[in-house]
C-alpha positions, -999 to +999 in steps of 0.1 A: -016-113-481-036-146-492-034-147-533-065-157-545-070-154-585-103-154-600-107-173-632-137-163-656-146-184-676-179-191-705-192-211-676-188-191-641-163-180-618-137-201-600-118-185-575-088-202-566-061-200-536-023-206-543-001-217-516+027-197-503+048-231-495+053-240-536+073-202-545+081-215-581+048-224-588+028-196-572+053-171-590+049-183-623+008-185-621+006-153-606+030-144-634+008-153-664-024-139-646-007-106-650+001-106-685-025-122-696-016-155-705-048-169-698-074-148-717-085-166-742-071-202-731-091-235-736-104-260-704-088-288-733-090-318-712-121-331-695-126-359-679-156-367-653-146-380-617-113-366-625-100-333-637-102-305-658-075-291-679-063-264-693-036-245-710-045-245-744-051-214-766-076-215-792-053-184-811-020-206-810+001-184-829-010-152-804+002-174-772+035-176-792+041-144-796+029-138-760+055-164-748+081-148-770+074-110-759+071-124-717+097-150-719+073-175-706+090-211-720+103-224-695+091-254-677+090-249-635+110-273-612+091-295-594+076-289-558+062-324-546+052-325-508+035-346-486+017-317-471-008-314-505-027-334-524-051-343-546-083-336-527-112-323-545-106-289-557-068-293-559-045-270-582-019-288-599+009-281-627+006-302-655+032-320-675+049-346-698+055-383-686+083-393-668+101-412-697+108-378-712+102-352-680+117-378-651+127-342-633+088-344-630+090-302-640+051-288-643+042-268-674+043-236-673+011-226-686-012-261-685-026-264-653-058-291-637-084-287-609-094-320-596-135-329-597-125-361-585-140-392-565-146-410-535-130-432-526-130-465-501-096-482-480-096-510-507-098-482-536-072-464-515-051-491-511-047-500-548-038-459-558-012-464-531+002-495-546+001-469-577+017-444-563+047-466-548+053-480-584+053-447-602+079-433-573+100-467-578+099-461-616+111-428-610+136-432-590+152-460-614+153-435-641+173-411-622+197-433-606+231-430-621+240-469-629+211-468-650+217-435-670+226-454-702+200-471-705+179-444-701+191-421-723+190-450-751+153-454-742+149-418-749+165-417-781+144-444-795+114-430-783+121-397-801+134-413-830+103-440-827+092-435-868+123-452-879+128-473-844+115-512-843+087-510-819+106-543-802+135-524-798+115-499-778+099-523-759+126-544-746+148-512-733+113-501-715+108-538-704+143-533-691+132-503-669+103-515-657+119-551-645+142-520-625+118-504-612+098-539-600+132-546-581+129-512-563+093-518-556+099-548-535+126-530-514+109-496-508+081-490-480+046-489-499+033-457-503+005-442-474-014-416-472-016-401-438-051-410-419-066-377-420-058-373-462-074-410-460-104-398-443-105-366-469-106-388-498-136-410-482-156-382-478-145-352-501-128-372-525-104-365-552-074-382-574-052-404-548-031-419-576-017-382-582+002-379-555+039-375-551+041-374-586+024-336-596+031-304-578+000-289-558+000-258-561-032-246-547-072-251-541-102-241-554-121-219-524-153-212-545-170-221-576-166-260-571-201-259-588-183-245-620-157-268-620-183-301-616-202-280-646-173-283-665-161-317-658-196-331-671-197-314-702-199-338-737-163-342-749-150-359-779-128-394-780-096-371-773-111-365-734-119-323-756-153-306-750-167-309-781-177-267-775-154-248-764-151-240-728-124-208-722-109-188-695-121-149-702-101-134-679-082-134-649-072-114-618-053-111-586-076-108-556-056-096-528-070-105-490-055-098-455-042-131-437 
C-alpha cells in the first residue's frame, strides 16, 4: 500500500506521499496523523522561493499534554540519502542546527514542504560548494580528536548569557578553521545529472541536501503550497494570519 496523508488546511488540501525507504520517519508522521497531532498546528515559517513550515500549535499547552498522553518527545534519527532531495514539493523533517543537533535527528512534529526555485549550473555549483562545507563541518564535529572542543563550544553556547561573546567566537573560529581543512581534502559535493536537470526545470532547495532527511513529496495540491508560501509574513519569516492544518488522514492506495 502507497501512504498518502491528506493535510487540510484554512487554505486547501495537500496530499502528500511518504516514502517506504526512510521507516523512522514515515512511522513517526503516520504516527501523529493518527492521534491527532496535527489538528490544530500552525504553517509557522514561510518563506517564498523556499519552504513552508510547520509544527507549531497555536494551543501550546494542549500539544503538551498530547505529547505527554502519546509519548511523542522524542526526536527521530536521521535518514539522509542520496536517492532524495529537495525538488519542489519535497517533505522534510525539520530540526536544530548542527552545533547543538550534529546527529542531524529531524523533529518529531516540525516538518517543511519545499516551494522552492530554479535554478542554473552556476547557481548549482555554488549550493554544492554549500553542501560540501556543511558535510565537512559536520563531519569535524563528530570526529573523535575533536570532541573536547566541541563539547566546550557547546557549553558556552548554552551558557552564552554569562559567556564573553569572544570566548564563543574563537572555539567556533576553531571549528570552522577544522572544518576548512576537511573541505580541501574531501571531493566537492555533486548532484547527480538527472537531480541537476530537476532543479533547472522543477526547481527546489539544492543547498538542503545531505543535510535534512526527505521523507516524502507532495503528489497534489502544489497550488496550495505556492498559496501559502506567498502569503504576507512578519520580520520572524510568520504569516502575519494564521494559516493551520485542520485535519489529517491516512489515504490508503494499492501499489
Amino acid at each position: 500500500m502507497k501512504k498518502d496523508i491528506e493535510l487540510v488546511t484554512t487554505e486547501g488540501i495537500i496530499i502528500l506521499r511518504l516514502y517506504d525507504d526512510t521507516p523512522l520517519s514515515r512511522n513517526n508522521f503516520l504516527s501523529l496523523v493518527k492521534e491527532g497531532m496535527y489538528d490544530s498546528i500552525q504553517f509557522h515559517r514561510v518563506i517564498e522561493k523556499f519552504m513552508i513550515q510547520a509544527g507549531e500549535a497555536l494551543d501550546k499547552e494542549a500539544l503538551t499534554r498530547k505529547k505527554d498522553k502519546f509519548k511523542f518527545s522524542r526526536l527521530v534519527p536521521a535518514e539522509i540519502t542520496s536517492t532524495h532531495f529537495h525538488k519542489r514539493g519535497t517533505l522534510g523533517a525539520a530540526r536544530e542546527g548542527d552545533d547543538v543537533n550534529p546527529e542531524q535527528k529531524g523533529s518529531f512534529i516540525q516538518f517543511y514542504i519545499v516551494q522552492g526555485r530554479i535554478y542554473t549550473d552556476s547557481t548549482l555549483d555554488v549550493a554544492a560548494n554549500r553542501v560540501t562545507k556543511m558535510l565537512a563541518y559536520n563531519q569535524v564535529i563528530n570526529d573523535p580528536t575533536n570532541k573536547s572542543t566541541f563539547a566546550a563550544y557547546q557549553e558556552l553556547v548554552k551558557n552564552c548569557e554569562s559567556t564573553s561573546e569572544d570566548t564563543i567566537k574563537q572555539l567556533k573560529s576553531q571549528l570552522d578553521s577544522l572544518a576548512d581543512i576537511v573541505q580541501e581534502s574531501i571531493p566537492v559535493f555533486s548532484y547527480p545529472e538527472e537531480q541537476r536537470e530537476v532543479y533547472k526545470t522543477l526547481g527546489g532547495a539544492a543547498h538542503l541536501d545531505q543535510n535534512y532527511t526527505v521523507f516524502g513529496e507532495v503528489i497534489s495540491g502544489m497550488d496550495i503550497v505556492d498559496k501559502i508560501a506567498t502569503t504576507e509574513t512578519n520580520t520572524r519569516d510568520r504569516p502575519t494570519e494564521d494559516i493551520l492544518i485542520l485535519s489529517t488522514k491516512l489515504i490508503k492506495r494499492q501499489k
